[in-house]
C-alpha positions in Angstrom: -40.0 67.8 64.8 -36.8 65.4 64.2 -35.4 66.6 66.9 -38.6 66.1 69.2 -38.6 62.5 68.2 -34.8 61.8 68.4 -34.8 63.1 71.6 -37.9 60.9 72.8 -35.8 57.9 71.2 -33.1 58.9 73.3 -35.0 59.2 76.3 -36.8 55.5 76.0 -33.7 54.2 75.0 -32.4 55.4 78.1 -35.0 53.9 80.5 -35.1 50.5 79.1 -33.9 47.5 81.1 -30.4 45.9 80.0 -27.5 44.0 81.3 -24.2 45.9 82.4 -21.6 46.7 79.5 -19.2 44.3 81.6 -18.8 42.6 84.7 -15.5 41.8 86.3 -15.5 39.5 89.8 -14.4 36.4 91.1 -16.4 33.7 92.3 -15.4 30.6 94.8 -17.5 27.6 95.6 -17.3 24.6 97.3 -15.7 23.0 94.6 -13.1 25.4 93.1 -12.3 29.5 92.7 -12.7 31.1 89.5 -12.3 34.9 87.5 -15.0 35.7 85.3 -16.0 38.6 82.9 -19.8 38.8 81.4 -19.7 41.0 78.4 -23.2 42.2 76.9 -24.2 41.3 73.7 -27.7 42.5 74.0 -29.8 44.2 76.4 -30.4 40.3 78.2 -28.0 38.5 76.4 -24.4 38.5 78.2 -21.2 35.8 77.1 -19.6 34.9 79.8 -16.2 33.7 80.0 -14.3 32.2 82.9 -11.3 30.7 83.7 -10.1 29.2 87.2 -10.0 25.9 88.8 -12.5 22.9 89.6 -12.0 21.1 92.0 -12.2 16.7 92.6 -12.2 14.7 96.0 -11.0 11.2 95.2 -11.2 8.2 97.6 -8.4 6.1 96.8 -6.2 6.6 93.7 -6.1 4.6 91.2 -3.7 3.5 87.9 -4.0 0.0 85.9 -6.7 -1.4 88.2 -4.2 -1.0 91.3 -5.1 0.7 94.4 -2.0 3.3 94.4 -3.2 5.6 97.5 -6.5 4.3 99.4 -6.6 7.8 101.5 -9.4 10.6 100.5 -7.8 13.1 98.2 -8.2 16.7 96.9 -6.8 18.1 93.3 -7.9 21.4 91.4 -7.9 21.3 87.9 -7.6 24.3 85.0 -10.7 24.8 83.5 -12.3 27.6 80.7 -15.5 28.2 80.3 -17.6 30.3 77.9 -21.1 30.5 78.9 -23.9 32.8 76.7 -26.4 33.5 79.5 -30.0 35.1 78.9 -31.2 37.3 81.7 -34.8 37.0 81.3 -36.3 38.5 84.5 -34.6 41.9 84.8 -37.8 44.2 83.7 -40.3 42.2 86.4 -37.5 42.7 88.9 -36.8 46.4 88.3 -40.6 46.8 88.2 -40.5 45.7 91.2 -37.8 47.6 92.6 -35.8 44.9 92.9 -32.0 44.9 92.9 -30.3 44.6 88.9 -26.9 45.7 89.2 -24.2 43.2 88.3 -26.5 41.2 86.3 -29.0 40.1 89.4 -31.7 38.3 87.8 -32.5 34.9 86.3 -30.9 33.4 83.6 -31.0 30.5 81.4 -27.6 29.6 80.2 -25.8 27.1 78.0 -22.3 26.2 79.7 -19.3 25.3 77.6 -16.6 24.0 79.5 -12.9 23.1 78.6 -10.8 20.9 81.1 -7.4 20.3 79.9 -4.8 17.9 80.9 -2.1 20.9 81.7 -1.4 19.9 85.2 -2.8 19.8 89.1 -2.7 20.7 92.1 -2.8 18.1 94.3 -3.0 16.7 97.8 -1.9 13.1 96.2 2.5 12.8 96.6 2.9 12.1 92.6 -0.1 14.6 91.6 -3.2 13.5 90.0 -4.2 13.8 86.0 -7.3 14.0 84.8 -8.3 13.4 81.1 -9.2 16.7 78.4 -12.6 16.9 77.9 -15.4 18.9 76.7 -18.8 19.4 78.0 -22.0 21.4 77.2 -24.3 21.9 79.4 -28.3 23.8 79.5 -28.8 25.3 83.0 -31.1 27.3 84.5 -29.3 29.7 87.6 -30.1 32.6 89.5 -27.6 35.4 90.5 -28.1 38.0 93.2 -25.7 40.7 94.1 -25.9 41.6 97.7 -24.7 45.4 98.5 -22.5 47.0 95.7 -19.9 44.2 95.0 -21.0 40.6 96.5 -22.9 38.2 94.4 -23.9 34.8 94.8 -25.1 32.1 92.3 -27.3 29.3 92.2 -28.3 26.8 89.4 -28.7 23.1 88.0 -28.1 22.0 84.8 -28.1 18.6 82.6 -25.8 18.1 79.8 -22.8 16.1 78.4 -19.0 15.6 78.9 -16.7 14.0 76.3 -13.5 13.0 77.1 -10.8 12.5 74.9 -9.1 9.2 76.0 -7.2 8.1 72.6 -4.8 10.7 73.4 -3.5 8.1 76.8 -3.4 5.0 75.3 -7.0 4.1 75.4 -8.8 2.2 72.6 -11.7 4.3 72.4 -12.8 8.2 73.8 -15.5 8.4 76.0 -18.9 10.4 77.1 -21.7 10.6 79.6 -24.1 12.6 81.4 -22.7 15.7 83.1 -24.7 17.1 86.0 -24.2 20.9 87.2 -25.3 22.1 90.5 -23.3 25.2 91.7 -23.3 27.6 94.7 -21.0 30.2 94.0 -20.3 33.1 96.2 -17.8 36.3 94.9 -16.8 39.8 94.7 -17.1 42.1 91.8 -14.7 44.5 90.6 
């Protein structure tokens, strides 16, 4: 009889809906290129962390209230992220027969990023720097995997960015509203 019932466990256990072990891929977007992992935690509970570059267009360059370089520029930044996403739709979409592999489904996530003042990559002759700063960020996203290994993601989130501006002379550090809309396109692994 236990083994009747252990083996019935087994079997359900089997069958029910979850989030890959791990995901490995890279992502770009319009605004920057990026290497991720998304680790399970749970059967729809995944951390993601990522680490790559955001980019910035600036028009005109700026340093003590004087215009330095009045041309538009382009600099990419170092950035981590660690992101705990909840996959809530992946039962209704395999229901459905829809596509789950790689984590396809909706999610809800809460996006913790880390920009550092390391260094740039710039389009500007004496580089551009751009302050440390934290931000946190709710978002709600969608990511579909198209074939075996191409995703894409969509989402739009509201949040807030702290920078740390003590640290450059500044009197005082500063924060406001952080907005993140992203269209990422990549390949997993």
């Amino acid at each position: 009889m236990l083994l009747i019932v252990l083996a019935c466990a087994n079997n359900f256990a089997q069958n029910e809906v979850s989030v890959e072990k791990s995901v490995f891929g890279i992502q770009s977007g319009f605004l920057g290129i990026w290497v991720h992992n998304e680790s399970r935690l749970t059967n729809d509970l995944v951390l993601r962390s990522e680490i790559g570059f955001d980019a910035d267009i600036y028009k005109g360059v700026f340093y003590n209230g004087e215009v330095l370089y009045d041309n538009t520029e382009f600099a990419l930044f170092p950035t981590i992220y660690l992101e705990p996403r909840y996959y809530y739709n992946l039962t209704k979409r395999q229901e459905k027969g829809k596509n789950i592999s790689k984590n396809s489904g909706n999610f809800i996530g809460l996006k913790v990023s880390y920009k550092p003042d390391w260094f740039s990559i710039s389009s500007f002759d004496k580089g551009i720097r751009s302050a440390d700063n934290i931000a946190i960020i709710p978002k709600w996203a969608i990511k579909r995997t198209l074939g075996k290994h191409f995703t894409y993601e969509a989402g739009i989130g509201l949040g807030y960015r702290y920078y740390f501006l003590k640290q450059y002379g500044f009197a005082e550090n500063d924060a406001e509203a952080a907005l993140d809309l992203h269209i990422r396109f990549g390949y997993t692994f």
